[in-house]
PDB file of N, CA, C and O in Angstrom:
ATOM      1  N   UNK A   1      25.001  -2.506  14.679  1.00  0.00           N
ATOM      2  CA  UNK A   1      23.835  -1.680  14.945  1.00  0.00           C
ATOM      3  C   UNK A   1      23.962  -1.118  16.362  1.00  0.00           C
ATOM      4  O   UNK A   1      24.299  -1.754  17.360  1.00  0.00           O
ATOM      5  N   UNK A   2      23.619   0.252  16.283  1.00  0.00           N
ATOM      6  CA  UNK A   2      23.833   0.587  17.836  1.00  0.00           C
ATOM      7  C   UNK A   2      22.580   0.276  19.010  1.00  0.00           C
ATOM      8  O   UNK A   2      21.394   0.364  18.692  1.00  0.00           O
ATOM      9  N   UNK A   3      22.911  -0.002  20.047  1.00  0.00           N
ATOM     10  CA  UNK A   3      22.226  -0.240  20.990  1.00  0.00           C
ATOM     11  C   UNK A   3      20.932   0.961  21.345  1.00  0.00           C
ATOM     12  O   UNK A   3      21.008   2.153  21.045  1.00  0.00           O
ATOM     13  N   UNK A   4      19.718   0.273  22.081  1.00  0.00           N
ATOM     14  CA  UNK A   4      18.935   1.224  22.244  1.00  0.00           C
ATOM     15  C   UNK A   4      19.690   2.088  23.632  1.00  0.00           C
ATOM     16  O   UNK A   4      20.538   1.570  24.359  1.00  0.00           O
ATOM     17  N   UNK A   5      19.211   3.363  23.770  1.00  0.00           N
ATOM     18  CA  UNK A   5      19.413   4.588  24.985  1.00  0.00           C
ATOM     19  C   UNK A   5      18.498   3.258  26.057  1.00  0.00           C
ATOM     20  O   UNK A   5      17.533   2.524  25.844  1.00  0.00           O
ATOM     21  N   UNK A   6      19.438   3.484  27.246  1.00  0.00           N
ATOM     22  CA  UNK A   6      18.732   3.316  28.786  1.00  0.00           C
ATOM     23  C   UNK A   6      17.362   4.000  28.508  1.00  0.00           C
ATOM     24  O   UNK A   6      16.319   3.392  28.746  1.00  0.00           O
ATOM     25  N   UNK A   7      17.363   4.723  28.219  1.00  0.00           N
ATOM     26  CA  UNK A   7      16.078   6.070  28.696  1.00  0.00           C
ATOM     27  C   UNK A   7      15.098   5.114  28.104  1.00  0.00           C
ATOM     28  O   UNK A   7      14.320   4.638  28.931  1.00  0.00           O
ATOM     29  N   UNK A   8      14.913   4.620  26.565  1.00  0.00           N
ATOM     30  CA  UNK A   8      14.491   3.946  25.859  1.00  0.00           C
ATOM     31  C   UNK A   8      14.042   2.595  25.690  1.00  0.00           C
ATOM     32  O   UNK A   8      13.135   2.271  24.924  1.00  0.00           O
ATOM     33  N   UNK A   9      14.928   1.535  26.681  1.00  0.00           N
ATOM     34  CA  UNK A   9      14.515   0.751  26.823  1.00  0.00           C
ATOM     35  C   UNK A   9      13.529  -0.127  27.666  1.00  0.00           C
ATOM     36  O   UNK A   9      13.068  -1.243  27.426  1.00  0.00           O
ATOM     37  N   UNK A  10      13.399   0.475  28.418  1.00  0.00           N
ATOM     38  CA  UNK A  10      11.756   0.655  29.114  1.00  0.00           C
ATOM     39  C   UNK A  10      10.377   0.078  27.685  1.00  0.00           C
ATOM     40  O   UNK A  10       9.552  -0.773  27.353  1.00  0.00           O
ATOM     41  N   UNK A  11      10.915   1.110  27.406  1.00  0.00           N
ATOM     42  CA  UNK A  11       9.646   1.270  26.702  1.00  0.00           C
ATOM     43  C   UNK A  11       9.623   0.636  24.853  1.00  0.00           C
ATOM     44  O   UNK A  11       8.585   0.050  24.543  1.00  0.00           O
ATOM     45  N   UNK A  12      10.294   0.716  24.171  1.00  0.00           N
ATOM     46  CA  UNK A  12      10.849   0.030  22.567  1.00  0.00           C
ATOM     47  C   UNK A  12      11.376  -1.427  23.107  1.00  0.00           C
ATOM     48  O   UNK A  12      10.704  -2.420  22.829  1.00  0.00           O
ATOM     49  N   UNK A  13      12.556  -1.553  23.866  1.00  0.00           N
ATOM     50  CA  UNK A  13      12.956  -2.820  23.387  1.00  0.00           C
ATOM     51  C   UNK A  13      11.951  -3.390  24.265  1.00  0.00           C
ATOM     52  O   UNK A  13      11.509  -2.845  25.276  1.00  0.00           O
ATOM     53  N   UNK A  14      11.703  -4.250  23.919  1.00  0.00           N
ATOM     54  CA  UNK A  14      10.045  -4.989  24.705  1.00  0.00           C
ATOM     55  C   UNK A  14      11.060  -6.587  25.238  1.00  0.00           C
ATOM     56  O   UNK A  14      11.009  -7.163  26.325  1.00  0.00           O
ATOM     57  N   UNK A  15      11.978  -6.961  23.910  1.00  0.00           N
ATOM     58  CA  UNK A  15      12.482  -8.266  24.387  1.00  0.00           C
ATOM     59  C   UNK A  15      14.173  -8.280  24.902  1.00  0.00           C
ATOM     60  O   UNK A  15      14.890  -9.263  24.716  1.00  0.00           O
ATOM     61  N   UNK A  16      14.679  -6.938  25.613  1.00  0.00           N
ATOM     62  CA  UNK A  16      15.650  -6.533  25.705  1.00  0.00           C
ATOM     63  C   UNK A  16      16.588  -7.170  25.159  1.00  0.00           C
ATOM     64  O   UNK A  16      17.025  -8.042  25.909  1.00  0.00           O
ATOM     65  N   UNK A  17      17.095  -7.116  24.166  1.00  0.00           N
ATOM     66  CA  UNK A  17      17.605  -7.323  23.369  1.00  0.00           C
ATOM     67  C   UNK A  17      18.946  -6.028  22.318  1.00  0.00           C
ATOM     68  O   UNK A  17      19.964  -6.108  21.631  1.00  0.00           O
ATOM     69  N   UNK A  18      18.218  -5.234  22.730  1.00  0.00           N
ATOM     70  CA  UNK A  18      19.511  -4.105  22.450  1.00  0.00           C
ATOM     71  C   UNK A  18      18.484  -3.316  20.826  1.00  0.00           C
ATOM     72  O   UNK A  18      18.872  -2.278  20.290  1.00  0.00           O
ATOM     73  N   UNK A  19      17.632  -3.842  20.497  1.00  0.00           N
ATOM     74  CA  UNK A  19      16.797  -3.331  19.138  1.00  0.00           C
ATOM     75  C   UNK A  19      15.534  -2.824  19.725  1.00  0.00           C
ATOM     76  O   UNK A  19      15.266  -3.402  20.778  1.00  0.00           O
ATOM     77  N   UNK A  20      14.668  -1.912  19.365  1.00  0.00           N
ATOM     78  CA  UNK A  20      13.764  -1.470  18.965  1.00  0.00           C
ATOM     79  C   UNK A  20      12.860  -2.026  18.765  1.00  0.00           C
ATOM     80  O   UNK A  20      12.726  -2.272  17.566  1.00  0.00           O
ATOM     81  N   UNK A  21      12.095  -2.385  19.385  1.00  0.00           N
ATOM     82  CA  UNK A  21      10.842  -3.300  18.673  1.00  0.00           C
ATOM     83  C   UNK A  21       9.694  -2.166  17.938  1.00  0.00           C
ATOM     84  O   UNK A  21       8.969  -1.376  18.543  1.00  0.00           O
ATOM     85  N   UNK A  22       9.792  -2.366  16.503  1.00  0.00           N
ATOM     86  CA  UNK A  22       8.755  -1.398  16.202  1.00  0.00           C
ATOM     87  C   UNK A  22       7.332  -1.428  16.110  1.00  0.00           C
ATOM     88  O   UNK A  22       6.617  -0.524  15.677  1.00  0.00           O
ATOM     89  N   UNK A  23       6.805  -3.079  16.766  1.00  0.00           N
ATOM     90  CA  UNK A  23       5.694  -2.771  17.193  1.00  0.00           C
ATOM     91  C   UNK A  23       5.257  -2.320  18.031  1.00  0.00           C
ATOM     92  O   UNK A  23       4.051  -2.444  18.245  1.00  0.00           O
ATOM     93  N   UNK A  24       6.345  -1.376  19.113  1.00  0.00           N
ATOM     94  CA  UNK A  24       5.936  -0.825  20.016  1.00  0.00           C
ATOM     95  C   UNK A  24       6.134   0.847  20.081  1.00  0.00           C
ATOM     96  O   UNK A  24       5.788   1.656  20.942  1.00  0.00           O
ATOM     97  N   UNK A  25       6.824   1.012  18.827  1.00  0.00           N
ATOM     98  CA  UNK A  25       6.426   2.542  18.084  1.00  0.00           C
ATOM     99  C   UNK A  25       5.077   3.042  17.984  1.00  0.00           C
ATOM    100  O   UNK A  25       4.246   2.440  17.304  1.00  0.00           O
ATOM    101  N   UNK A  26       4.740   4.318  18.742  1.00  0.00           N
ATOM    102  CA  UNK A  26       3.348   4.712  18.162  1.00  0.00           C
ATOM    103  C   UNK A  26       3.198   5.005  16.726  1.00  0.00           C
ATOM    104  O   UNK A  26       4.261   5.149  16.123  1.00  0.00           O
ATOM    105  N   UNK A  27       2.265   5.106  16.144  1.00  0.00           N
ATOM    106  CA  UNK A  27       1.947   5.374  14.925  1.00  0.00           C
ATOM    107  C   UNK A  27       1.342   6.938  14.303  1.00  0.00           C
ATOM    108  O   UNK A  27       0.599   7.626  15.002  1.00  0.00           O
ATOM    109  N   UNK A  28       1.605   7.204  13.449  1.00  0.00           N
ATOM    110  CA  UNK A  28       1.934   8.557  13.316  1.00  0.00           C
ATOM    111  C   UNK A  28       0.509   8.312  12.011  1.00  0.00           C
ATOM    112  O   UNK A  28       0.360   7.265  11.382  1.00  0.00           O
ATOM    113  N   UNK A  29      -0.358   9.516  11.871  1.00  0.00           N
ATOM    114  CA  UNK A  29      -1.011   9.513  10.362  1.00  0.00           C
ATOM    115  C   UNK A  29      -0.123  10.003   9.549  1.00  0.00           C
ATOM    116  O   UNK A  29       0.794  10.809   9.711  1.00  0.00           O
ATOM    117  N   UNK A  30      -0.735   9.077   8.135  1.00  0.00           N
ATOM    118  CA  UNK A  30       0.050   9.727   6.961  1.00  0.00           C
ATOM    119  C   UNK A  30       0.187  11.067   6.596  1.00  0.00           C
ATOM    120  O   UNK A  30      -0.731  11.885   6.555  1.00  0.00           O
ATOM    121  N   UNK A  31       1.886  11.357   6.213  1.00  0.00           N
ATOM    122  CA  UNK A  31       1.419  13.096   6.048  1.00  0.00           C
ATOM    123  C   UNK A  31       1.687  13.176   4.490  1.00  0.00           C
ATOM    124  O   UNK A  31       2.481  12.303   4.139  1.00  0.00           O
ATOM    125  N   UNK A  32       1.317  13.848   3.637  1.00  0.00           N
ATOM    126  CA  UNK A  32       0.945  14.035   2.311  1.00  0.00           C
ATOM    127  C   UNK A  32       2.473  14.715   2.024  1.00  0.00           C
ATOM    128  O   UNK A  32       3.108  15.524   2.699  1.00  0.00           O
ATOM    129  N   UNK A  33       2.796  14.049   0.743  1.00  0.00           N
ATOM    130  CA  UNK A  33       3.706  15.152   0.248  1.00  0.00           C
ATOM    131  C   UNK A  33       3.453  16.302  -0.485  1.00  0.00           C
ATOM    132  O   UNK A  33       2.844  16.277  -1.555  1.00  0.00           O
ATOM    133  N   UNK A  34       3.965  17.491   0.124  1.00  0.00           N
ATOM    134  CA  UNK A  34       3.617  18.501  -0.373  1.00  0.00           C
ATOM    135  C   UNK A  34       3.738  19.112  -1.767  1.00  0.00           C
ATOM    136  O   UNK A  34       4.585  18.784  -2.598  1.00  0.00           O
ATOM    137  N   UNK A  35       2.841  19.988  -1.915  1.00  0.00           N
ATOM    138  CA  UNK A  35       2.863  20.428  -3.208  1.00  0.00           C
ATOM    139  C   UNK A  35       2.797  21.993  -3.672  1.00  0.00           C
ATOM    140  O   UNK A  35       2.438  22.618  -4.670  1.00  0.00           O
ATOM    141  N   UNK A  36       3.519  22.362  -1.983  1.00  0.00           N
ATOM    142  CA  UNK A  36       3.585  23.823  -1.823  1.00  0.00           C
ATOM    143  C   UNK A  36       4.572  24.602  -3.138  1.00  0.00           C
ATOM    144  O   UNK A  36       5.562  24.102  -3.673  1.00  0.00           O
ATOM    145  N   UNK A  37       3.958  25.943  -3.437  1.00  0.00           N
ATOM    146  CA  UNK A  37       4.782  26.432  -4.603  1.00  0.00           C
ATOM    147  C   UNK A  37       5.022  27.531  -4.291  1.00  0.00           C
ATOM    148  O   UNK A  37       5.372  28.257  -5.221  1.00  0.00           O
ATOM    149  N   UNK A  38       4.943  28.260  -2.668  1.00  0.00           N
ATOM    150  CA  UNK A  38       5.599  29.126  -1.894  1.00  0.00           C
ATOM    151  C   UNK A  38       6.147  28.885  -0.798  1.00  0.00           C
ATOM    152  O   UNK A  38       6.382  27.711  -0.512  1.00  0.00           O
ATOM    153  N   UNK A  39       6.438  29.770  -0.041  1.00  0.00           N
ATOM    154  CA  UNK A  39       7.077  29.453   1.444  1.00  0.00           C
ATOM    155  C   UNK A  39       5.632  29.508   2.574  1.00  0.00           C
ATOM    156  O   UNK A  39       5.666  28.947   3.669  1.00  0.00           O
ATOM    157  N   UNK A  40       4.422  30.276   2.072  1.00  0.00           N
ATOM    158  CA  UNK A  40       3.752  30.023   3.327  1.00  0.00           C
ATOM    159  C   UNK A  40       3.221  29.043   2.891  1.00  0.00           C
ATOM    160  O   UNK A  40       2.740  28.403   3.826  1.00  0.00           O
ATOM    161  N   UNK A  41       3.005  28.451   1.687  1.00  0.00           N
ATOM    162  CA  UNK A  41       2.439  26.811   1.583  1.00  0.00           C
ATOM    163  C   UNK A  41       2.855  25.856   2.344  1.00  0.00           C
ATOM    164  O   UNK A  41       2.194  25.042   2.989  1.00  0.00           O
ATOM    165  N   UNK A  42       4.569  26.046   2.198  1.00  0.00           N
ATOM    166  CA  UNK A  42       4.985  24.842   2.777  1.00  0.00           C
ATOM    167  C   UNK A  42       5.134  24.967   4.035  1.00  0.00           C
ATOM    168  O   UNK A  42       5.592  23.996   4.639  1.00  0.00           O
ATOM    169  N   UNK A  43       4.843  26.005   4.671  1.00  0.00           N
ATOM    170  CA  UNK A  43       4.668  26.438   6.292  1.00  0.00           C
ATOM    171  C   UNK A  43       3.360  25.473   6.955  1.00  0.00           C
ATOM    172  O   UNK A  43       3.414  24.687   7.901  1.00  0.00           O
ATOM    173  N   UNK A  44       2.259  25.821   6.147  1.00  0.00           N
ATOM    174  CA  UNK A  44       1.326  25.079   6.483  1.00  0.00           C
ATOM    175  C   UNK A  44       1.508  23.863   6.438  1.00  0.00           C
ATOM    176  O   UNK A  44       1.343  23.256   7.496  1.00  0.00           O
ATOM    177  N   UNK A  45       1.928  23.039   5.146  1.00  0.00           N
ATOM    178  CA  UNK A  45       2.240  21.396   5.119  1.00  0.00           C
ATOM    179  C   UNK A  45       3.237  21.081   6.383  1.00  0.00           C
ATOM    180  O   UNK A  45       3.051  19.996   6.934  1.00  0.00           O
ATOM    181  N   UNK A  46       4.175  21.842   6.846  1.00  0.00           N
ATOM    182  CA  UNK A  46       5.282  21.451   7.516  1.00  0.00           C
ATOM    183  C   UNK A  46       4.264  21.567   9.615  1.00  0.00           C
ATOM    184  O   UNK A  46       4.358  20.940  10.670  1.00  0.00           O
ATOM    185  N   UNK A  47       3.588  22.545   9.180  1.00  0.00           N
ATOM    186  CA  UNK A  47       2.891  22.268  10.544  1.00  0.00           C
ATOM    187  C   UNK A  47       1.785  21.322  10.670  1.00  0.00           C
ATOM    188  O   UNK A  47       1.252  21.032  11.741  1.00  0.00           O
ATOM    189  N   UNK A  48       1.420  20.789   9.365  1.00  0.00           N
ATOM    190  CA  UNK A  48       0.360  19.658   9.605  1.00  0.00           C
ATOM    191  C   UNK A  48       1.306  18.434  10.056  1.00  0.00           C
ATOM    192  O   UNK A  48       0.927  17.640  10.917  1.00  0.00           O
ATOM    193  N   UNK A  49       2.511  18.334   9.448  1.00  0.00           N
ATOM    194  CA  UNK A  49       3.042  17.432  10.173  1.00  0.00           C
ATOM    195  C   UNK A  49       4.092  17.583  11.868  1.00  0.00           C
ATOM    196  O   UNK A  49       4.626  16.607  12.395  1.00  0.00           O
ATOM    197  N   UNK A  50       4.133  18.502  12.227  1.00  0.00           N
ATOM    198  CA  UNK A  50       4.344  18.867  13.510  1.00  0.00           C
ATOM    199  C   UNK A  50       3.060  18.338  14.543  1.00  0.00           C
ATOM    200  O   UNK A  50       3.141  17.441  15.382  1.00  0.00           O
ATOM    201  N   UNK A  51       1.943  19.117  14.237  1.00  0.00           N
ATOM    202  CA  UNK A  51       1.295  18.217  14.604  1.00  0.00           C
ATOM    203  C   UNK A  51       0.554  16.966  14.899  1.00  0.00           C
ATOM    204  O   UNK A  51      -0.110  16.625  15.878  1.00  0.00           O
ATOM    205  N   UNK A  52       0.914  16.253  13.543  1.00  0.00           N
ATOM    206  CA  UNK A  52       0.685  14.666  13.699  1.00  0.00           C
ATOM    207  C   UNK A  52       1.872  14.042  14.708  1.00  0.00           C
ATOM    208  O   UNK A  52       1.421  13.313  15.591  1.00  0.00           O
ATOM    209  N   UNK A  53       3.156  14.206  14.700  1.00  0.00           N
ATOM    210  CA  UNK A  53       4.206  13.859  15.361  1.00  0.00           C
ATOM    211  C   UNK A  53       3.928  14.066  16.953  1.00  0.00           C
ATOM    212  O   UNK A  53       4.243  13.298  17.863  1.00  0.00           O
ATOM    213  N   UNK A  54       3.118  15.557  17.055  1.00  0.00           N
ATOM    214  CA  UNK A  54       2.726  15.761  18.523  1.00  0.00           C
ATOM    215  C   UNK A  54       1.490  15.020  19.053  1.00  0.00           C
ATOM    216  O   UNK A  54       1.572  14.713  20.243  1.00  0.00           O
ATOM    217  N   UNK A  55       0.332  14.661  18.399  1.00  0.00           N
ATOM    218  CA  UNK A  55      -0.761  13.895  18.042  1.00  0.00           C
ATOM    219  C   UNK A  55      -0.859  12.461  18.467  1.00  0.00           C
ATOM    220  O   UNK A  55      -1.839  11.838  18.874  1.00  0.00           O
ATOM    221  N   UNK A  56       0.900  11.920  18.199  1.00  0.00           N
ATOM    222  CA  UNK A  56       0.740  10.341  18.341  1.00  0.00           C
ATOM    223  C   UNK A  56       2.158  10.030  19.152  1.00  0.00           C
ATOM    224  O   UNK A  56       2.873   9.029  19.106  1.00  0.00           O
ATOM    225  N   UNK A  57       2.318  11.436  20.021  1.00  0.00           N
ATOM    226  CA  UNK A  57       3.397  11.024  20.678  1.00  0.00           C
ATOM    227  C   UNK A  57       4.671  10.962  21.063  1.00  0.00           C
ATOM    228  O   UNK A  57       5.335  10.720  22.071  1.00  0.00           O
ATOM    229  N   UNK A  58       4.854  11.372  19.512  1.00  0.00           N
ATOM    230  CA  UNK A  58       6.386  11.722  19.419  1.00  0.00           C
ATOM    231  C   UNK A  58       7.167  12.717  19.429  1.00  0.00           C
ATOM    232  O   UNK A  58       8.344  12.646  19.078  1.00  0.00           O
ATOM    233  N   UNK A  59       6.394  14.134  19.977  1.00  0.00           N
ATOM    234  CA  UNK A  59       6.995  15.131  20.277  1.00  0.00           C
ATOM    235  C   UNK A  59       6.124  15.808  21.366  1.00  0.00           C
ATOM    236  O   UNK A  59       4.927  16.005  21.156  1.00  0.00           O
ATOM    237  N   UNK A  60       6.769  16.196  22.625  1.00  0.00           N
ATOM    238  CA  UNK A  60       5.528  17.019  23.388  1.00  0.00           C
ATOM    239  C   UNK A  60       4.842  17.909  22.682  1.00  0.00           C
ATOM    240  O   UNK A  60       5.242  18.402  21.628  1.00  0.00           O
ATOM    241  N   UNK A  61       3.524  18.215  23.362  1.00  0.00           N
ATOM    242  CA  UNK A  61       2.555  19.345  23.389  1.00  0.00           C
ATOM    243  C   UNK A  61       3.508  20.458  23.468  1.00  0.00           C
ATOM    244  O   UNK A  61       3.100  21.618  23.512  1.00  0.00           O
TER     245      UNK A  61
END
């Protein structure tokens, strides 16, 4: 298994240990699977989840 990034371990590996602790993952809301039956449908589903990802952390504003 590969080791966590320097950058990263600050903050995930909690018991440095070289893993991820994923109780220290933020948590993201559930995003629905889509049921788009065009392209601007799935535009919209695909930005509801852009913004949950930005929402809880895991991607800048």
């Amino acid at each position: 298994m590969p080791r966590v990034p320097r950058t990263l371990q600050r903050v995930y590996d909690t018991n440095r240990d070289g893993k991820i602790d994923s109780a220290a993952l933020p948590k993201i809301a559930a995003q629905a699977d889509t049921t788009a039956v065009d392209l601007a449908a799935l535009r919209v589903d695909f930005n509801a989840l852009l913004a949950k990802l930005r929402a809880s952390g895991y991607m800048n504003q």
